[in-house]
Every structure is written in C-alpha cells, then in structure tokens.
TORFI-940993 format. One record per atom (N, C-alpha, C, O): x, y, z; residue in one letter; atom name. Coordinates in steps of 0.2 Angstrom, whole numbers, plus 5000, padded with zeros to 4 digits. Example, Ala and Ser with C-alpha at 12.3 -4.5 7.8 and 13.67 -1.06 7.14 Angstrom:
PT  east  north  up  resn  name
PT  5066  4972  5039  A  N
PT  5062  4978  5039  A  CA
PT  5066  4984  5039  A  C
PT  5071  4983  5042  A  O
PT  5064  4989  5035  S  N
PT  5068  4995  5036  S  CA
PT  5064  5000  5039  S  C
PT  5067  5006  5040  S  O
***
This chain:
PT  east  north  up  resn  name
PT  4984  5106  5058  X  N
PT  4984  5101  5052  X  CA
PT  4988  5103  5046  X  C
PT  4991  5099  5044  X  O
PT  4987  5110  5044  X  N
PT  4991  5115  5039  X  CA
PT  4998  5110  5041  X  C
PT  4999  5105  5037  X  O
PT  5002  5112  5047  X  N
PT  5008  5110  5046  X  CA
PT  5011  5103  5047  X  C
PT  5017  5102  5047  X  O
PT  5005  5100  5047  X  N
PT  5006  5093  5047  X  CA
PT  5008  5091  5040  X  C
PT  5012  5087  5039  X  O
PT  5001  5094  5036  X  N
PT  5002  5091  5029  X  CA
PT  5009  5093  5027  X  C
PT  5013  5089  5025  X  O
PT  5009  5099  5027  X  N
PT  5016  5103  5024  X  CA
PT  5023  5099  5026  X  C
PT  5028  5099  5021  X  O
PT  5023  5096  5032  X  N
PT  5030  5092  5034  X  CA
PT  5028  5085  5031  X  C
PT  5034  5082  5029  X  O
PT  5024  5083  5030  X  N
PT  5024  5076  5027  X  CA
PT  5023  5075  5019  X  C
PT  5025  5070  5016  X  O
PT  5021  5080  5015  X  N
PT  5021  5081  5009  X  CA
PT  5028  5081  5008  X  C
PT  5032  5077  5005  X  O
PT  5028  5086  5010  X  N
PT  5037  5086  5008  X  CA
PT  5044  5079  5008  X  C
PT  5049  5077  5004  X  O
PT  5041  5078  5017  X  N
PT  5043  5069  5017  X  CA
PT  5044  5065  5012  X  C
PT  5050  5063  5010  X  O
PT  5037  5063  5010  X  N
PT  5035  5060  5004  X  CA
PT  5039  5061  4998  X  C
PT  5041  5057  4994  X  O
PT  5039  5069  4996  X  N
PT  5041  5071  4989  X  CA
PT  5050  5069  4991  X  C
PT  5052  5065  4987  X  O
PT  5053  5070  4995  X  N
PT  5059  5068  4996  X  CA
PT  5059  5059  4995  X  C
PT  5064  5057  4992  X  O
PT  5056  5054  4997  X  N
PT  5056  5049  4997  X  CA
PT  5054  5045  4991  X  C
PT  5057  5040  4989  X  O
PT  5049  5049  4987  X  N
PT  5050  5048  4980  X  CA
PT  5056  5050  4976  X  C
PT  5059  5046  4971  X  O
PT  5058  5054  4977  X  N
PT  5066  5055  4974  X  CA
PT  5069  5051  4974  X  C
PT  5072  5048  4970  X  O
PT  5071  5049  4983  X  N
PT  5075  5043  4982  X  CA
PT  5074  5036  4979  X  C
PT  5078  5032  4978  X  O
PT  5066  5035  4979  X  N
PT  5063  5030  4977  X  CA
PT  5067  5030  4967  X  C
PT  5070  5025  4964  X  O
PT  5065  5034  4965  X  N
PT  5066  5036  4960  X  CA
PT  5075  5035  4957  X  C
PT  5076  5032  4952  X  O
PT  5079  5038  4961  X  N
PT  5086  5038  4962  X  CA
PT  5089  5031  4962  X  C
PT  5094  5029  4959  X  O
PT  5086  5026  4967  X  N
PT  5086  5021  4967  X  CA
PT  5084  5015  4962  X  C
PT  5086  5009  4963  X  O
PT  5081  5017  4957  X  N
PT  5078  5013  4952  X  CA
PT  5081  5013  4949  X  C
PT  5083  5007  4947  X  O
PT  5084  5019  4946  X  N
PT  5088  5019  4941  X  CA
PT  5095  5016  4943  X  C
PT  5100  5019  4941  X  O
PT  5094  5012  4945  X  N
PT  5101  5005  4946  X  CA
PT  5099  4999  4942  X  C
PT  5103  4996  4938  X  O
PT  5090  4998  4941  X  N
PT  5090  4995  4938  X  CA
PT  5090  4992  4932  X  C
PT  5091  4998  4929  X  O
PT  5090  4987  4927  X  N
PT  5089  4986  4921  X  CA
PT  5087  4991  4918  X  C
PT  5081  4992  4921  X  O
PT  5089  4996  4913  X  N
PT  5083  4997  4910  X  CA
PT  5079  4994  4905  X  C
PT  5074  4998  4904  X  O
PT  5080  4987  4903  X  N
PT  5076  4985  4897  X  CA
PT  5077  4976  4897  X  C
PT  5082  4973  4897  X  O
PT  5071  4974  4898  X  N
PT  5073  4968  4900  X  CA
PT  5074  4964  4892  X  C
PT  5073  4968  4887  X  O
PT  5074  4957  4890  X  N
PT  5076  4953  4885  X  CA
PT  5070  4952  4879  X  C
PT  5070  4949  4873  X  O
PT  5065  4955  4881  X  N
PT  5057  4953  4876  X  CA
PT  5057  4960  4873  X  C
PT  5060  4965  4877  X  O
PT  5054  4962  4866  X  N
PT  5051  4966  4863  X  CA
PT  5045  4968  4867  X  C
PT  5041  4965  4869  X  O
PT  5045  4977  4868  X  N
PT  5041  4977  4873  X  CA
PT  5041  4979  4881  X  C
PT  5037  4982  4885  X  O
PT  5045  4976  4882  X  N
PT  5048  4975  4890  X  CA
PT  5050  4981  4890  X  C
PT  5055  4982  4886  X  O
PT  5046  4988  4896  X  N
PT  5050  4992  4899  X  CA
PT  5056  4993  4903  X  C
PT  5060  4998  4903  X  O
PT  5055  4985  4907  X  N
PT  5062  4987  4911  X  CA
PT  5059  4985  4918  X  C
PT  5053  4985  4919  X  O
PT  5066  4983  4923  X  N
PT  5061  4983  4929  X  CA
PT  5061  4990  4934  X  C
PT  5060  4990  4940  X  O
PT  5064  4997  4930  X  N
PT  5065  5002  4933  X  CA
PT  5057  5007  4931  X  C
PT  5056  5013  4933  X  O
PT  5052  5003  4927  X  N
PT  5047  5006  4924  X  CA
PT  5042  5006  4931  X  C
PT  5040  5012  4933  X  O
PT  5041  5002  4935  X  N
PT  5033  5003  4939  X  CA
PT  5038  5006  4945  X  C
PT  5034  5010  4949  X  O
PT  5043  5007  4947  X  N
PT  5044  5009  4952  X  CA
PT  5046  5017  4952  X  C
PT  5044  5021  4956  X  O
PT  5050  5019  4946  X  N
PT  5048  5027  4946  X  CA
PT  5041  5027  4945  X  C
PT  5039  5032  4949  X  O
PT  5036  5024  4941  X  N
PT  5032  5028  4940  X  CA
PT  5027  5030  4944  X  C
PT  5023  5035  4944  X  O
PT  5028  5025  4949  X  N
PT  5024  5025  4957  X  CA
PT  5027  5029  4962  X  C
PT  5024  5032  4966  X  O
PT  5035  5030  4960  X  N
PT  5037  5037  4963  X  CA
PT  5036  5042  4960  X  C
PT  5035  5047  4964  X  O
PT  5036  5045  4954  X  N
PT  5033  5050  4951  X  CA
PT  5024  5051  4954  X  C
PT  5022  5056  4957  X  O
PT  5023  5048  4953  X  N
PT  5013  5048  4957  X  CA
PT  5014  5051  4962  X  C
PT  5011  5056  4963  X  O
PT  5019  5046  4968  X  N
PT  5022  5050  4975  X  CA
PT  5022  5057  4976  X  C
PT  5018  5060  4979  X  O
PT  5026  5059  4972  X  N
PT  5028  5067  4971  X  CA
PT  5022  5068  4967  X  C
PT  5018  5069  4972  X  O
PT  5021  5068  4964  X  N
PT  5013  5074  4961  X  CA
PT  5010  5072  4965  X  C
PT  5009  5078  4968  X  O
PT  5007  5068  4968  X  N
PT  5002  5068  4972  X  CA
PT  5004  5073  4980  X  C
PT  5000  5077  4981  X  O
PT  5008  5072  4983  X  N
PT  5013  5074  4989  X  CA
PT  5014  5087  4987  X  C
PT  5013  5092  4990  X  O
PT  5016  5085  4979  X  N
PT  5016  5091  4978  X  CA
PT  5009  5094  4979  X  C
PT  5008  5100  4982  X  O
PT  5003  5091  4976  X  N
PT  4996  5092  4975  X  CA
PT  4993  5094  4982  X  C
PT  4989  5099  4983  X  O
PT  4995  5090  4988  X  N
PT  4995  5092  4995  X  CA
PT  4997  5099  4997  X  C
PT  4993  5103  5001  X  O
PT  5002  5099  4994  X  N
PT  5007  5104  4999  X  CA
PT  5005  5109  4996  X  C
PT  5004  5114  4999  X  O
PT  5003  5110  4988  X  N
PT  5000  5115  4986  X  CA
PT  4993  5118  4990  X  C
PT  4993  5124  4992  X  O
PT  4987  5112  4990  X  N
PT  4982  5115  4992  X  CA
PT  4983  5118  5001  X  C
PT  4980  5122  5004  X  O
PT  4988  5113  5003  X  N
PT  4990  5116  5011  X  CA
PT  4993  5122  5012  X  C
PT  4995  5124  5018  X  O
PT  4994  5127  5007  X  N
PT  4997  5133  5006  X  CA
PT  4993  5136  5003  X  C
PT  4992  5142  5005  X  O
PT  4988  5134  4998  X  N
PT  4982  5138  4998  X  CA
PT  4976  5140  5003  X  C
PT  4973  5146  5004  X  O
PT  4975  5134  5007  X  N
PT  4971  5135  5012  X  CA
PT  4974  5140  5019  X  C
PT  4970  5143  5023  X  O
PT  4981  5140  5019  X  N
PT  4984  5141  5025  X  CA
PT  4982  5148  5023  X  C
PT  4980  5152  5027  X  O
PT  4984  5153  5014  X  N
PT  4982  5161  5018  X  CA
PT  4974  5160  5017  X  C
PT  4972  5166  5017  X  O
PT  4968  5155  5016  X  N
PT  4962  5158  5017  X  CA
PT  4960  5158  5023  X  C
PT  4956  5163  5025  X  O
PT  4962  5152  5028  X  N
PT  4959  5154  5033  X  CA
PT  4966  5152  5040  X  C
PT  4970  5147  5041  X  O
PT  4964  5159  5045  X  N
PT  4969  5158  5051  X  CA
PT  4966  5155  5059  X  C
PT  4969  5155  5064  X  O
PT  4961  5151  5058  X  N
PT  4957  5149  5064  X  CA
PT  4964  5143  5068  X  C
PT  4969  5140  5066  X  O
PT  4961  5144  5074  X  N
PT  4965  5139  5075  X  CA
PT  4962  5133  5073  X  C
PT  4957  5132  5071  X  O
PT  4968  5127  5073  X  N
PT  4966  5120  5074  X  CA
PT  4965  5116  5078  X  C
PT  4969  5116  5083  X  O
PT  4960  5112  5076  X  N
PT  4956  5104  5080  X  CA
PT  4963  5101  5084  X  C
PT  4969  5101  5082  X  O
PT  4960  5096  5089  X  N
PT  4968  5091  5088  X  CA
PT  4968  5087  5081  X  C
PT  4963  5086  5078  X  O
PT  4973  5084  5080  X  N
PT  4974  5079  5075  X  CA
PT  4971  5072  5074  X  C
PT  4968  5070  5069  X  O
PT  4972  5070  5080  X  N
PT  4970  5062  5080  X  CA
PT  4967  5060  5088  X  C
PT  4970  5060  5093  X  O
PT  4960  5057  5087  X  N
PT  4959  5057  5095  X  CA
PT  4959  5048  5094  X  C
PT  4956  5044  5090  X  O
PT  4967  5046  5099  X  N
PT  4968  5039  5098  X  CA
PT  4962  5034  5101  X  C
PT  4962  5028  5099  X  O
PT  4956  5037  5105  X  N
PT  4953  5031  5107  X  CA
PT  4946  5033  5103  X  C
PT  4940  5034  5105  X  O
PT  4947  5033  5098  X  N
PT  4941  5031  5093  X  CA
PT  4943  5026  5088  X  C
PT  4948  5025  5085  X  O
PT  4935  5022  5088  X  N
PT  4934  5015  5082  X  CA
PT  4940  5016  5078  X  C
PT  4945  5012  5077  X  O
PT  4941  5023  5074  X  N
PT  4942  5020  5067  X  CA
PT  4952  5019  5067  X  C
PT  4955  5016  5063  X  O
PT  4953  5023  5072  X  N
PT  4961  5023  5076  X  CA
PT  4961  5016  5078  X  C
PT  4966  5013  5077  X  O
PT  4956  5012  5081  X  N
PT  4958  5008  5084  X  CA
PT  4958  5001  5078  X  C
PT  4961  4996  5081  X  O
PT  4956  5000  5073  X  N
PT  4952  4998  5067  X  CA
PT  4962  4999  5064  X  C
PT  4964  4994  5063  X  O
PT  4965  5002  5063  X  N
PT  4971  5004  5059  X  CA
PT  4975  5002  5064  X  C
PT  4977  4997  5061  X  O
PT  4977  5003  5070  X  N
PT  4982  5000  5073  X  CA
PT  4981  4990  5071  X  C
PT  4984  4986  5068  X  O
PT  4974  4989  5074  X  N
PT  4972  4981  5073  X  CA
PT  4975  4980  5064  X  C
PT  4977  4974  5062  X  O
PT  4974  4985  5060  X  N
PT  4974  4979  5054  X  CA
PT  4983  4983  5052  X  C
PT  4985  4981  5047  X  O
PT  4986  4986  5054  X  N
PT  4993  4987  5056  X  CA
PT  4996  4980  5058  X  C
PT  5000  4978  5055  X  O
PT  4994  4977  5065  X  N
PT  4993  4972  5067  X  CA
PT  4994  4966  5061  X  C
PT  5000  4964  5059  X  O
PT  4988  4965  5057  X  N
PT  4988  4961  5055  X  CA
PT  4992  4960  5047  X  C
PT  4993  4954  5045  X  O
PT  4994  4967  5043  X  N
PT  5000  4965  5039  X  CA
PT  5007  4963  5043  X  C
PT  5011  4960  5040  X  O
PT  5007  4964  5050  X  N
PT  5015  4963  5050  X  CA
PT  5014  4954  5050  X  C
PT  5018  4950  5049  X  O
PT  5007  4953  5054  X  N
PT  5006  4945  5052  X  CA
PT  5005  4942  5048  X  C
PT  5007  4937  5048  X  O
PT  5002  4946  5042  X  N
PT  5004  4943  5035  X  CA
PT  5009  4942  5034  X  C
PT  5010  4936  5033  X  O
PT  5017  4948  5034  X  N
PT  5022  4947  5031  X  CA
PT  5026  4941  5034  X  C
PT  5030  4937  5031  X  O
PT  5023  4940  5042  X  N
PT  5027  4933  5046  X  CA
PT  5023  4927  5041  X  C
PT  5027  4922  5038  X  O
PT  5016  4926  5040  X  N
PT  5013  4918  5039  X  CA
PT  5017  4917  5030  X  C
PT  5019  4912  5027  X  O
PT  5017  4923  5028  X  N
PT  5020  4925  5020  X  CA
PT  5026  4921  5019  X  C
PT  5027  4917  5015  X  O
PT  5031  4922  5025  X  N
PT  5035  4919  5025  X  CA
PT  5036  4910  5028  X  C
PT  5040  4906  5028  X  O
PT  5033  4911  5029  X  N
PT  5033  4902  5032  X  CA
PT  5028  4897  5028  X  C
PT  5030  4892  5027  X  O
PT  5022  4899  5025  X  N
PT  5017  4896  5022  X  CA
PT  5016  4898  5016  X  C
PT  5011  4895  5013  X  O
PT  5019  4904  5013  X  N
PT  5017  4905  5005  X  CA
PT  5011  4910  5006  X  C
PT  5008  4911  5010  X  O
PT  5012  4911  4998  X  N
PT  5006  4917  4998  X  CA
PT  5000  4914  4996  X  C
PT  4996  4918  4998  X  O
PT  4998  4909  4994  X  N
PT  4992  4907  4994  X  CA
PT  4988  4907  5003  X  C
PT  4983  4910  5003  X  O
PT  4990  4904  5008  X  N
PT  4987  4903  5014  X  CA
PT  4987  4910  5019  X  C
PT  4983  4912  5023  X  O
PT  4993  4913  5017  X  N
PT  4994  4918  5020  X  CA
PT  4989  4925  5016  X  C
PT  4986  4930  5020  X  O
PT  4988  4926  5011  X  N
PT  4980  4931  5009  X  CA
PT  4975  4928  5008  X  C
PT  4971  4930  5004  X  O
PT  4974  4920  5011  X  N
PT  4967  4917  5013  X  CA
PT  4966  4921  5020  X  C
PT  4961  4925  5020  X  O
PT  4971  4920  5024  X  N
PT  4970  4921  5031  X  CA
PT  4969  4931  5031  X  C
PT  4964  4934  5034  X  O
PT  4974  4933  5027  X  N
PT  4976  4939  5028  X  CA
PT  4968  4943  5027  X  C
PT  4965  4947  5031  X  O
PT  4966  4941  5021  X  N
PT  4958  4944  5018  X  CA
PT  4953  4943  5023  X  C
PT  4948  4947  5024  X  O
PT  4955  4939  5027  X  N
PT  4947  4936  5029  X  CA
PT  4948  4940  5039  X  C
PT  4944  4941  5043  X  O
PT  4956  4940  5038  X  N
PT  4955  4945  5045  X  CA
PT  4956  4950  5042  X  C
PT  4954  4948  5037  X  O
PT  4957  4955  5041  X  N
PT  4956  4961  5037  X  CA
PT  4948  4963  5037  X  C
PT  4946  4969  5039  X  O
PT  4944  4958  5034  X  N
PT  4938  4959  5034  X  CA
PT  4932  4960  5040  X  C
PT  4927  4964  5041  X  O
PT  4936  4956  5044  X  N
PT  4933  4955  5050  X  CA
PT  4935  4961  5053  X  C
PT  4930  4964  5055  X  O
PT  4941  4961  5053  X  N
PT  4943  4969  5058  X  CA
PT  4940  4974  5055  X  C
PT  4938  4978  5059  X  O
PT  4939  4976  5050  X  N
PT  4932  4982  5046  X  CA
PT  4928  4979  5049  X  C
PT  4927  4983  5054  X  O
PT  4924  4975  5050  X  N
PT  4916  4974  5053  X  CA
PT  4912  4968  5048  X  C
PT  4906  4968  5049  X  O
PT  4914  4965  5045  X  N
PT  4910  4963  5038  X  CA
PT  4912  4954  5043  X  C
PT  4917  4951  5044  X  O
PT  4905  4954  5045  X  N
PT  4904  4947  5047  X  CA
PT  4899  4942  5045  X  C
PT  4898  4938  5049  X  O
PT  4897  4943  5036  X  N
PT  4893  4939  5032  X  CA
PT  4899  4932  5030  X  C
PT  4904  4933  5026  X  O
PT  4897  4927  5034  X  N
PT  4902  4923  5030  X  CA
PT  4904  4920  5023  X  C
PT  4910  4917  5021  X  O
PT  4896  4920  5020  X  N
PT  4897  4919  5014  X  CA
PT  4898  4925  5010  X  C
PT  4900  4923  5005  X  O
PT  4899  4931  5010  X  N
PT  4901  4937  5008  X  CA
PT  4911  4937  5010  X  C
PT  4916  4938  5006  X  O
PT  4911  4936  5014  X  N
PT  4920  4933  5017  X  CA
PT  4923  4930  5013  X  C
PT  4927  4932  5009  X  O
PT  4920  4924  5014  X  N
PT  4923  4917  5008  X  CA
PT  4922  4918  5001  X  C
PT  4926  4915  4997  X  O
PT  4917  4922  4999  X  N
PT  4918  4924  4992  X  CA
PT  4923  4928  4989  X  C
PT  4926  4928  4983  X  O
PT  4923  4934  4995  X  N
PT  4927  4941  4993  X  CA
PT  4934  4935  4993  X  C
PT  4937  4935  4988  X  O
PT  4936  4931  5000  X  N
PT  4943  4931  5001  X  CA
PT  4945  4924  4994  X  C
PT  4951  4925  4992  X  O
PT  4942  4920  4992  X  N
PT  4941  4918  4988  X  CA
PT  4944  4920  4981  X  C
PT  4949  4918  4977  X  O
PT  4941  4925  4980  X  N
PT  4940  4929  4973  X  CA
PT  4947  4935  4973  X  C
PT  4950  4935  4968  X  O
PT  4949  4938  4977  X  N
PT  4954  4942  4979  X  CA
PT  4962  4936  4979  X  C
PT  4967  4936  4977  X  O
PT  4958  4932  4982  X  N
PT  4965  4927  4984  X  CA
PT  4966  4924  4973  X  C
PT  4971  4924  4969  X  O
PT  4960  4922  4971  X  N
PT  4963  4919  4965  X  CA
PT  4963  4925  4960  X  C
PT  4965  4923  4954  X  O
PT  4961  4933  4960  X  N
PT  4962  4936  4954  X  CA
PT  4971  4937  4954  X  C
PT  4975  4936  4949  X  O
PT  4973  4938  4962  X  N
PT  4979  4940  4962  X  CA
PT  4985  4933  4960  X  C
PT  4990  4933  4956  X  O
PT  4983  4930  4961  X  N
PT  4987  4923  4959  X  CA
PT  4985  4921  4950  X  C
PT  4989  4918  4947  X  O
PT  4979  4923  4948  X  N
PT  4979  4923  4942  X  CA
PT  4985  4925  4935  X  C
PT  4988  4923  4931  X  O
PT  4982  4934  4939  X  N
PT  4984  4939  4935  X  CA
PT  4994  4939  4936  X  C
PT  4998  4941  4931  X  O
PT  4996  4938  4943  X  N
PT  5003  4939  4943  X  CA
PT  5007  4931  4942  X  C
PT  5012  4932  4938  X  O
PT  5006  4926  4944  X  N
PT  5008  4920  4941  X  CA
PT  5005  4917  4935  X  C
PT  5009  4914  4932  X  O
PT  5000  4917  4933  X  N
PT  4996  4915  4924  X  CA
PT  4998  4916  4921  X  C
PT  5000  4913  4916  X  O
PT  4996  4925  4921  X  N
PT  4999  4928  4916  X  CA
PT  5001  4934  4915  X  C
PT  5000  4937  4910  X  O
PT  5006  4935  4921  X  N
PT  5011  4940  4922  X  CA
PT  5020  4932  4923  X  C
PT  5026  4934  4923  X  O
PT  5017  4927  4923  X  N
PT  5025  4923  4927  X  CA
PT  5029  4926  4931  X  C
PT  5035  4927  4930  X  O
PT  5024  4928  4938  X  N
PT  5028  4930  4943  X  CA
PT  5028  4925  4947  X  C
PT  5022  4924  4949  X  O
PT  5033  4922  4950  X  N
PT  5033  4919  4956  X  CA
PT  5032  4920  4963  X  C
PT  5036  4923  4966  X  O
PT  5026  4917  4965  X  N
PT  5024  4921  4969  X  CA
PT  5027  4916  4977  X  C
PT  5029  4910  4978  X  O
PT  5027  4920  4982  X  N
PT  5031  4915  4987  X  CA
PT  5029  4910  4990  X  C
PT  5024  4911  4993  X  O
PT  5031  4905  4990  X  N
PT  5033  4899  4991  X  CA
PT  5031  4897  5000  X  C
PT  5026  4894  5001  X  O
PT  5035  4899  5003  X  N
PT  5035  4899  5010  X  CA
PT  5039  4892  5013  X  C
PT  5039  4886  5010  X  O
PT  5042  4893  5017  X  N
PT  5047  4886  5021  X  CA
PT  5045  4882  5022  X  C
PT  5048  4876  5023  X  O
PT  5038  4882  5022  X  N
PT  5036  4874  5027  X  CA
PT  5032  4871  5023  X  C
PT  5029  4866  5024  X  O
PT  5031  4874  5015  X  N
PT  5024  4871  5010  X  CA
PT  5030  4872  5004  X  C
PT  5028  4870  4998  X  O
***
C-alpha cells in the first residue's frame, strides 16, 4: 500500500503542475472590479492537488520507516463497495452522454436519483427531495447568481 501511495501522490503532484502550467494561458483578469480572472479556481484547485498529494507522500514516508510488516492486497474486486464505484463510474459517463443531448437540468435529475440508488437509498420521497433540492441549488447558485450558462443539450 506504502508504494502505492507514494507512486500516485507523486502522479498527482506532477498533474497539478501541469494543471497549473496550463492555467496560466488564461486571462488573468477578467472586465469587472473584483474579478480574479478565469486562471483563479483552476490553479487554486491545483495548488490543493499538490499540498494534499505532498501530505500523502509525506505521511507514506513516515509510516513506511515505522512499520516493515508485510502488506494486505489492495483491492478485493468482488466486494459491495468495488462493485458500488465501478456502477456509479458507469453512471457519470452516462451523465456526460444524457448532458449532452438533454441539457443539464434532466441529465442531474436522472444522474441524482441513479447515483442514490446505486448507494442503497431507496426512500422515494427522501430521492425526490434530495434530487430536487441538489438539481435546483446547483442551477440556482451557478446560472442566478453566478451567470453561468449551463448546458443546453441538442434536442431541448
């Protein structure tokens, strides 16, 4: 597991950089009093990347001289919670398909409500609330009162 973390931490720290590397193409300041720029959430979320990835690699270097046991396997594929991540794996790349064709409103009606289901939560007035209330905060907060346009879809 030690070297598991340690090769993906690093991964990550490397992809943050480039994350980062690449932002900086962006505007840095957009036209309003205020406005960071659209290179502000994308490093900052790579900078997060990296300290968090660094924070890893740290504690898998300190762990690695306390203790020399050997290690467990990693991952036993035919357990619930593997098979639970492959299904809702499944179900974003289905979002990204319905996203494009019907817009973001239908597509994280559907997406919420299979998501929930595939975790186990089969109250359907608890469903219809949740996907409700998730579907309208995000359409609030990012087209209301952020003026983000949110996608459209081809056939709506």
């Amino acid at each position: 597991m030690r070297k598991y973390n340690a090769i993906i931490s690093i991964i990550l720290i490397v992809f943050g950089a480039v994350g980062i590397f690449l932002s900086l193409n962006f505007e840095a300041r957009g036209g309003n009093v205020g406005d960071p720029g659209a290179a502000f959430w994308p490093i900052l979320l790579c900078c997060g990347l990296i300290f968090t990835s660094g924070l890893l690699l740290v504690q898998t270097m300190l762990q690695g001289r306390k203790a020399a046991e050997p290690e467990e396997p990693l991952i036993d594929y035919r357990s619930a919670g593997v098979r639970c991540v492959f299904i809702i794996f499944g179900i974003m790349i289905a979002y990204a398909i319905l996203l494009y064709y019907f817009g973001f409103i239908p597509a994280t009606l559907a997406f919420v409500v299979a998501t929930m289901l595939a975790m186990g939560e089969r109250r359907p007035v608890w469903i219809g609330l949740t996907t409700v209330g998730i579907t309208g905060f995000i359409y609030v907060l990012f087209a209301l009162i952020m003026n983000v346009v949110l996608p459209k879809g081809i056939f709506l």
